[in-house]
C-alpha positions as CSV (number, residue, x, y, z in Angstrom):
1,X,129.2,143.6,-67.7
2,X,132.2,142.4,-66.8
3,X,135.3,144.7,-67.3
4,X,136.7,141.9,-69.6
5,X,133.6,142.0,-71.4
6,X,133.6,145.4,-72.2
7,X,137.1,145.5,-73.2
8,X,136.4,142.2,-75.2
9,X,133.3,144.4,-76.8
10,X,130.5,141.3,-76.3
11,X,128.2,141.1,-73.2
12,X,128.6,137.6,-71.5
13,X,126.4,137.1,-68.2
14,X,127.9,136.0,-64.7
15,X,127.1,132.7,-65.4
16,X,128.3,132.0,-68.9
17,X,131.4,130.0,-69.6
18,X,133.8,131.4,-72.3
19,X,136.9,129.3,-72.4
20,X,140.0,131.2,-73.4
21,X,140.7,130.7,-77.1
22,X,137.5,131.1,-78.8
23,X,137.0,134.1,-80.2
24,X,134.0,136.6,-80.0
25,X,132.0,139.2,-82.2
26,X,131.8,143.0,-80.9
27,X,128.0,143.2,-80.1
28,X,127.0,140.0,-79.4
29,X,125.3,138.6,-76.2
30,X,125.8,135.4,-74.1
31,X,123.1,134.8,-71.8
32,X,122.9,133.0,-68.5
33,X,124.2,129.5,-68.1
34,X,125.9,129.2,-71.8
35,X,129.8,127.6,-72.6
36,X,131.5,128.8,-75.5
37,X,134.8,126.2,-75.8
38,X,138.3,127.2,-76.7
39,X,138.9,127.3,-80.9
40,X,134.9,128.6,-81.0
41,X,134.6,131.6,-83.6
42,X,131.4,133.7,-83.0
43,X,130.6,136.8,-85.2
44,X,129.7,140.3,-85.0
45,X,126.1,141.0,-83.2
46,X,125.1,137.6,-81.9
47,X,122.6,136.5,-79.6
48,X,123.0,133.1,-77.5
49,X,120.3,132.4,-75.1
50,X,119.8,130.6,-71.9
51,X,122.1,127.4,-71.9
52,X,123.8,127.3,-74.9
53,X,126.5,125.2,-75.9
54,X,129.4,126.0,-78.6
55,X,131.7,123.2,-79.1
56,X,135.2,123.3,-80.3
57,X,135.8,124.4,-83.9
58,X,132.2,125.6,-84.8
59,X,132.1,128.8,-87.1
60,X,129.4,131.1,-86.3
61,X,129.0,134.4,-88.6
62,X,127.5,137.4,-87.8
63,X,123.8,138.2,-86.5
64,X,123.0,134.7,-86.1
65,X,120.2,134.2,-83.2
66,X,119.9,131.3,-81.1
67,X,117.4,130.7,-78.7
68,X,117.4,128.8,-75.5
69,X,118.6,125.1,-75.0
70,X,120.4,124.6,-78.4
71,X,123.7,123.0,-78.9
72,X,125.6,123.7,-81.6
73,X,128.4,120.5,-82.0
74,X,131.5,120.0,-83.6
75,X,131.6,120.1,-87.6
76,X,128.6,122.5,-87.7
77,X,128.9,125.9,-89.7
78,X,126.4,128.7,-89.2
79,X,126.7,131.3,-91.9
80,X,125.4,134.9,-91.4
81,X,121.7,136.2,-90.4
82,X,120.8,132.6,-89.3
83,X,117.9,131.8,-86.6
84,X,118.4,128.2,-84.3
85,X,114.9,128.0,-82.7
86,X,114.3,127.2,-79.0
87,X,115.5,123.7,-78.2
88,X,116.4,122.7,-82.3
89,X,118.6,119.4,-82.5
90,X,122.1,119.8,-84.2
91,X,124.3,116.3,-84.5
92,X,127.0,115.0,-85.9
93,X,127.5,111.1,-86.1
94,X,124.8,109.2,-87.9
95,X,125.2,105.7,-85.8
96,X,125.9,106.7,-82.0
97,X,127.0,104.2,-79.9
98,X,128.2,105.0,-76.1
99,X,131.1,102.5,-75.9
100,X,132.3,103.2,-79.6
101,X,134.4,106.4,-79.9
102,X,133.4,108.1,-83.3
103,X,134.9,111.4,-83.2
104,X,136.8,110.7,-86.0
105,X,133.8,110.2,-88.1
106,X,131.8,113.5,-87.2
107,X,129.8,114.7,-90.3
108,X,129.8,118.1,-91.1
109,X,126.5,120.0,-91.0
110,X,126.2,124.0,-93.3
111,X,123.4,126.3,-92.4
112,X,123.6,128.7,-95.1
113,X,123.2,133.2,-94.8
114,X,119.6,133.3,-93.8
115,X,117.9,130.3,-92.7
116,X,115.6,129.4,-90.3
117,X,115.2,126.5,-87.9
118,X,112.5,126.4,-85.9
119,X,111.7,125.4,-82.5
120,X,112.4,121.5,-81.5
121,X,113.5,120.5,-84.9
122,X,116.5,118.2,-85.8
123,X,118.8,118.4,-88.3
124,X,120.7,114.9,-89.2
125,X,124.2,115.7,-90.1
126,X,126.0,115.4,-93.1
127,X,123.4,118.0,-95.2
128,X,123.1,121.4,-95.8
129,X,120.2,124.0,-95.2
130,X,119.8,126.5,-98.1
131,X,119.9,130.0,-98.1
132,X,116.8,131.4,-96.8
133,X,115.6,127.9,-96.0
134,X,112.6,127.9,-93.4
135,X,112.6,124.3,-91.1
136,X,109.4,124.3,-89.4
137,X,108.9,123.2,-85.6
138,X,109.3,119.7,-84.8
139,X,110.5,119.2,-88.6
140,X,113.7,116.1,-88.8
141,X,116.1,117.3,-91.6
142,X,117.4,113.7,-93.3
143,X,118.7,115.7,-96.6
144,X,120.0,118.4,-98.2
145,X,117.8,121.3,-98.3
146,X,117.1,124.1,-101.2
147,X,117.2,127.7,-100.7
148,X,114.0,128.7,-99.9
149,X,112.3,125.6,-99.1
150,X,109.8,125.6,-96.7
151,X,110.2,122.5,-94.7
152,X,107.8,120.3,-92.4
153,X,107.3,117.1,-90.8
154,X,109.2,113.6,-89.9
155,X,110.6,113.0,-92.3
156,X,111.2,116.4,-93.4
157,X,109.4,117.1,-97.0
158,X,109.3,120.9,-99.0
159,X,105.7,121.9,-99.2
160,X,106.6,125.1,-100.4
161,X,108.9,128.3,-100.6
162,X,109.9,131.3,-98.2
163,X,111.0,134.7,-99.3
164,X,114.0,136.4,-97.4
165,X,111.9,138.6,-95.4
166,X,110.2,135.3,-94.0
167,X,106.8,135.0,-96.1
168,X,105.5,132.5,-97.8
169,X,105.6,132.6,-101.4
170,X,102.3,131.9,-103.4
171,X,103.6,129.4,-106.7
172,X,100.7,129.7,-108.8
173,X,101.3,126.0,-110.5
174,X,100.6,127.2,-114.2
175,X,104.0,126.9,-115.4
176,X,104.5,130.9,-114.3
177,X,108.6,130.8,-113.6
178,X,108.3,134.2,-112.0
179,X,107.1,134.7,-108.3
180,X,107.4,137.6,-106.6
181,X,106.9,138.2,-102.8
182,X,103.2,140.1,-101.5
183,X,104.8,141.4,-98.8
184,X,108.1,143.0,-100.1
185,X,108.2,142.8,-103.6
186,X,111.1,140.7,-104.0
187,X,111.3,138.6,-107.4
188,X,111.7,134.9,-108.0
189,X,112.5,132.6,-110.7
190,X,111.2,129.0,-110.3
191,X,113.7,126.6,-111.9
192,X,114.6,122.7,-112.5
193,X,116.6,123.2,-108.9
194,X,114.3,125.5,-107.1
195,X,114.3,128.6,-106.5
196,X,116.3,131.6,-107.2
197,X,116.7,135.1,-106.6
198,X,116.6,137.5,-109.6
């Protein structure tokens, strides 16, 4: 560490970037070859990999992992306890074009407390992830997502639900509105718009 580091109270290695003005979490790491940009906010206890990018104005809360090669651009939100996956796909204009500026039309993308995106997947902005919402690898987000929907494939389609502590929940499909969780007991109630905690 750095002596600025330790004063600052977050370990960034030789090679990150962190641009004055952004703002940084005691506890959390930035690991080789990353760039935090000025007016970036980064929580408590975070852990940015190998070659991450934070762009101006992104909100990051606290404990949120993400792995190597992930950019995290303008107009997306990150709430607490979220997981990015190794090389996961953030954007934030639906119609790219090289030689037509369209920063004034970025779409904003919410990952809420707890999700999960796996490894290679992409998320289209404009939508938000769910609480607890589990994005397989390789999965392409074109929607809005429920808490706890387990998520796959291109286009991306629920084929089931995910309990906080990351298993998947067994729906018997008898009309039961309870589930609860094998592994750690936690309770469910199905409903009309998913799935909620009780």
């Amino acid at each position: 560490m750095t002596d600025r580091d330790v004063r600052a109270g977050y370990f960034a290695h030789a090679t990150a970037t962190i641009d004055e003005g952004s703002t940084i979490g005691d506890g959390s790491s930035i690991w080789h070859y990353s760039h935090v940009m000025p007016g970036a906010t980064i929580g408590r206890r975070c852990s940015l990999g190998q070659n991450v990018f934070v762009a101006r104005g992104v909100s990051i809360g606290d404990n949120v992992k993400i792995q190597n090669n992930v950019s995290i651009y303008e107009g997306v939100v990150l709430e607490d306890d979220v997981f990015c996956g190794p090389s996961m796909v953030f954007t934030n204009v639906v119609n790219p074009r090289s030689h037509v500026p369209r920063k004034h039309e970025y779409k904003p993308t919410l990952v809420r407390r707890g999700a999960t995106i796996g490894a290679n997947a992409t998320i289209v902005c404009g939508h938000t992830i769910g609480r607890y919402a589990f994005i397989g690898a390789g999965a392409v987000v074109t929607g809005d997502v429920a808490d706890y929907a387990l998520m796959v494939g291109v286009p991306a389609r629920r084929v089931g639900w995910m309990c906080e502590c990351g298993v998947r929940l067994e729906v018997d499909g008898r009309g039961n509105p309870h589930v609860t969780c094998a592994a750690c007991g936690a309770a469910f109630a199905v409903s009309t718009g998913g799935l909620v905690r009780v």
